[in-house]
C-alpha positions as semicolon CSV with decimal commas, in nm:
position;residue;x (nm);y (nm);z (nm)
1;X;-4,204;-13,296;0,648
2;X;-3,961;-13,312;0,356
3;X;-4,054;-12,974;0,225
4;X;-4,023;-12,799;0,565
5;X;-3,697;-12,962;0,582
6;X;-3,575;-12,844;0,282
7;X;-3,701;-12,485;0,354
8;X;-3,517;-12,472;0,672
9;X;-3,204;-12,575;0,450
10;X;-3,282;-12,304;0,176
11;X;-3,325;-12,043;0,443
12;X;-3,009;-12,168;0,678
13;X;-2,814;-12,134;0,321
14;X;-2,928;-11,774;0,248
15;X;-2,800;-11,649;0,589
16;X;-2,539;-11,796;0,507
17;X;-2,449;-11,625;0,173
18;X;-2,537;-11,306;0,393
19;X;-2,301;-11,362;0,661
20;X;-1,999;-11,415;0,422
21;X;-2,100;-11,098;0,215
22;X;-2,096;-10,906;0,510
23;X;-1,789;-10,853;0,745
24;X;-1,611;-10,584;0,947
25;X;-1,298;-10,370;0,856
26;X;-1,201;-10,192;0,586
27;X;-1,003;-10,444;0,344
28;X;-0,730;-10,514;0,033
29;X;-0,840;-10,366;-0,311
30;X;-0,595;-10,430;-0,601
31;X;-0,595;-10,599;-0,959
32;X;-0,926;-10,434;-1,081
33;X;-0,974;-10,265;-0,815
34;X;-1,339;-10,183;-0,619
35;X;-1,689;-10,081;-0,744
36;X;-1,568;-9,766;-0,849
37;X;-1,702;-9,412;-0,665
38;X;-2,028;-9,540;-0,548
39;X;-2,147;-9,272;-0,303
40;X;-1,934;-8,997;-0,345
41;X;-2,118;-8,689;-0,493
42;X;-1,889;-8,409;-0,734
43;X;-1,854;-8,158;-0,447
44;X;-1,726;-8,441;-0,221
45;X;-1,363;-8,328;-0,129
46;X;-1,015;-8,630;-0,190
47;X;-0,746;-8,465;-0,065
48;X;-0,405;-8,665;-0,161
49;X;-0,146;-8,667;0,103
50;X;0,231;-8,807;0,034
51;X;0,555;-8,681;-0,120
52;X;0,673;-8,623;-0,449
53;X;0,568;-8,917;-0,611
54;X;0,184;-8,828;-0,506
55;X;0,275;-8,422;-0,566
56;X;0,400;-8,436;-0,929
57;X;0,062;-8,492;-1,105
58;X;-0,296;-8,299;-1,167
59;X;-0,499;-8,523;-0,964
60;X;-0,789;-8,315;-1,065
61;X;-0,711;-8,366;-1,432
62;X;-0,680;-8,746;-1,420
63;X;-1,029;-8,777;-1,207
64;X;-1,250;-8,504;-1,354
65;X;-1,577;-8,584;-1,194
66;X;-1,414;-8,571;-0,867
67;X;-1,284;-8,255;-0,657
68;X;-0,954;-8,331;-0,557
69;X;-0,697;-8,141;-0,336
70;X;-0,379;-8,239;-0,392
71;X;-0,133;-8,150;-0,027
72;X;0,145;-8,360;-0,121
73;X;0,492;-8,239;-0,027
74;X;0,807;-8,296;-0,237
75;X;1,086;-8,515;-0,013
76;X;0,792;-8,536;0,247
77;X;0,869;-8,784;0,526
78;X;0,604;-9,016;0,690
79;X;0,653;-8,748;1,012
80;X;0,563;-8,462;0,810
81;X;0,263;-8,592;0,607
82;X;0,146;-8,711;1,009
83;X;0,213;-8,323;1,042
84;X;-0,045;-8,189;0,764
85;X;-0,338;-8,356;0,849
86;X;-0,468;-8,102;1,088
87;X;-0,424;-7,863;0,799
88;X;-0,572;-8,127;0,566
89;X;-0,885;-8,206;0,813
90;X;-0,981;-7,854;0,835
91;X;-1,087;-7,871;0,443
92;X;-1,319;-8,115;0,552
93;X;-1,292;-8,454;0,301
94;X;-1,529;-8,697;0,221
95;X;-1,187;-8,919;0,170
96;X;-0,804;-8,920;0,221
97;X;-0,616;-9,067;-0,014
98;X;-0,252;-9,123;0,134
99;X;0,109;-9,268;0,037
100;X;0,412;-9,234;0,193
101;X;0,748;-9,379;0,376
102;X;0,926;-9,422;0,069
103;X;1,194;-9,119;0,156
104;X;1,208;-9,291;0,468
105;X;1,332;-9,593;0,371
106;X;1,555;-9,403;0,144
107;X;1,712;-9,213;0,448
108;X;1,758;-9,514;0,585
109;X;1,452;-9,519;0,885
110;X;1,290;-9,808;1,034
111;X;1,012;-9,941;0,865
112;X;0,830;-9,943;1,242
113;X;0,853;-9,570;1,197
114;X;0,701;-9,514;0,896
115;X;0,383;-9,796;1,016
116;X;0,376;-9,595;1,296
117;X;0,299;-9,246;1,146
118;X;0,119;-9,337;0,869
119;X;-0,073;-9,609;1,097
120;X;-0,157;-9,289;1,331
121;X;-0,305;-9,083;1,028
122;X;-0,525;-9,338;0,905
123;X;-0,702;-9,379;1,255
124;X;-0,712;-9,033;1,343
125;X;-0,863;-8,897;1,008
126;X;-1,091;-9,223;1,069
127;X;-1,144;-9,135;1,359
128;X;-1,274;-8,754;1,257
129;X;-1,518;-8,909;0,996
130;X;-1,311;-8,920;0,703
131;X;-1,318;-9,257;0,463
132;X;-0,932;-9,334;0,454
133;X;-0,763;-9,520;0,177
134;X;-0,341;-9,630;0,234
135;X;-0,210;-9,684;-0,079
136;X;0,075;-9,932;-0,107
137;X;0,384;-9,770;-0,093
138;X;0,551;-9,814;-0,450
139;X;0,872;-9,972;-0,502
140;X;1,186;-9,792;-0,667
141;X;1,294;-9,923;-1,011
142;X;1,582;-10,183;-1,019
143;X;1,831;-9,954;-1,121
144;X;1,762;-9,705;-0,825
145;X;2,046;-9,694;-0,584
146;X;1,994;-9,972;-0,285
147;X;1,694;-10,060;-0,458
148;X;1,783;-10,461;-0,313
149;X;1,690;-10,370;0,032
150;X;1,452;-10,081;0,004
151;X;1,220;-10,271;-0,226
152;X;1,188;-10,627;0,010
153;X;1,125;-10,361;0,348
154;X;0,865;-10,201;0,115
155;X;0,713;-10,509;-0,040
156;X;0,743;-10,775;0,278
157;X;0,705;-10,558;0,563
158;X;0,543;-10,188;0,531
159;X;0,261;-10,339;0,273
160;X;0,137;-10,588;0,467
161;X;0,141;-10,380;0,740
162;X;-0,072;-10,133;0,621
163;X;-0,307;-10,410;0,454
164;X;-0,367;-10,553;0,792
165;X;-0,417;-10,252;0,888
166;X;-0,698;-10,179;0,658
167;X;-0,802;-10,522;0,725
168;X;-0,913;-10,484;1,077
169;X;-1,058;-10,127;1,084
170;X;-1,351;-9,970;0,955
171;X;-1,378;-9,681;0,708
172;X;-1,011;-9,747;0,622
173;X;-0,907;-9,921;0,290
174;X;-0,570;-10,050;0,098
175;X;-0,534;-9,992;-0,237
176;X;-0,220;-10,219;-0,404
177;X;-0,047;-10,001;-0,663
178;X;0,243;-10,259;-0,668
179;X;0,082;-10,516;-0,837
180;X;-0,027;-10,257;-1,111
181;X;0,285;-10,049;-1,198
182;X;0,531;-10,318;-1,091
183;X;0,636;-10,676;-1,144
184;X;0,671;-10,843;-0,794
185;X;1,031;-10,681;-0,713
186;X;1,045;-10,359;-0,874
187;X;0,867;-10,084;-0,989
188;X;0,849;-10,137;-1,390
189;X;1,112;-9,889;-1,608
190;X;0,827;-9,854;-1,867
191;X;0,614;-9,675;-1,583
192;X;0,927;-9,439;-1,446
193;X;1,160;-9,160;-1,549
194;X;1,501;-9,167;-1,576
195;X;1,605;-9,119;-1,223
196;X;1,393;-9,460;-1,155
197;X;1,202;-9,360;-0,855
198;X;0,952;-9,096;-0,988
199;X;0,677;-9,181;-1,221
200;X;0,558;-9,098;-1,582
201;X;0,201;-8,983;-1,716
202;X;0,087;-9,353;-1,821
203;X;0,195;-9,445;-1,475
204;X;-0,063;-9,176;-1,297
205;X;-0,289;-9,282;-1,575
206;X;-0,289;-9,627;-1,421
207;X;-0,295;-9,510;-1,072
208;X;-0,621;-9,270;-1,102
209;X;-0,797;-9,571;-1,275
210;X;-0,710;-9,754;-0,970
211;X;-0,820;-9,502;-0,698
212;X;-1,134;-9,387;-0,856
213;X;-1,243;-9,803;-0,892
214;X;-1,161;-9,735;-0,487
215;X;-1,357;-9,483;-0,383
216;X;-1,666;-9,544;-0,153
């Protein structure tokens, strides 16, 4: 009797295990990131979608065994990355990689705005079979001009967002950049150039480390 007891218990514990391992959504990856590339195969197409910050860097150089097309538009607003993604759908990815709202914020739009498009992108390309990952928008540096409100809308209320997003849907995931290039309220000078919103080589270096330990 004691035996069958105790492998009811053993067997009530493994589904157990199971059921926490499993779950629904997409979710959070930051710090060292996820299991790194798992399924996708060379000719699997990333395409990068964003601004500037995303534009100004060979994606394909900084993940080699990846194909990578990089559609990233310098001073690209959340509205016009929405726009592209017919354009970027008909290349037919494996994954979209995107960032945005940061020129936004700069301009001076709501931060409900930005969610909104970039919130709209994620499902859609979801929705059209693609495995979607929302990077967290970055932060400016501290010496970037209203860097003292942009950085709180960016860091309290656009990132979550888009993590909760990620959270509750499937085939979409958040990758936190912020906690890698920054330091909790700005983006770090050692990872920026001079006009302290754009980033430098050991910065991308960081950031393709990141995304590729992302990738399904």
């Amino acid at each position: 009797m004691k035996r069958a007891l105790a492998l009811v218990l053993v067997f009530l514990l493994a589904m157990s295990v199971l059921s926490g391992c499993s779950g629904g959504g997409g979710g959070e990856i930051g710090g060292g990131g996820g299991s790194g590339g798992g399924t996708l195969s060379k000719e699997d197409l990333i395409i990068m979608m964003g601004n500037s910050i995303t534009r100004r860097t060979d994606w394909s150089g900084k993940m080699p065994d990846n194909t990578v097309m990089n559609m990233a538009v310098d001073g690209a607003m959340s509205s016009a990355i929405l726009g592209r993604l017919n354009s970027a759908l008909s290349h037919n990815p494996k994954v979209i990689c995107v960032m945005g709202g940061i020129n936004d914020l700069i301009a001076k739009h709501s931060v409900s705005s930005v969610y909104g498009h970039l919130e709209s992108l994620a499902i859609r390309a979801r929705d059209a079979g693609v495995h979607v990952i929302l990077q967290s928008t970055l932060m400016t540096g501290a010496e970037y001009p209203n860097a003292g409100v942009i950085n709180p809308q960016v860091r309290d209320d656009l990132n979550p967002r888009l993590s909760a997003l990620a959270s509750r849907e499937e085939n979409i995931d958040y990758l936190e950049l912020n906690s890698v290039l920054g330091n909790g309220f700005e983006t770090k000078d050692e990872y920026l150039m001079q006009d302290h919103l754009h980033l430098n080589d050991q910065a991308y270096n960081l950031w393709a480390s990141q995304l590729q330990n992302a990738l399904p």
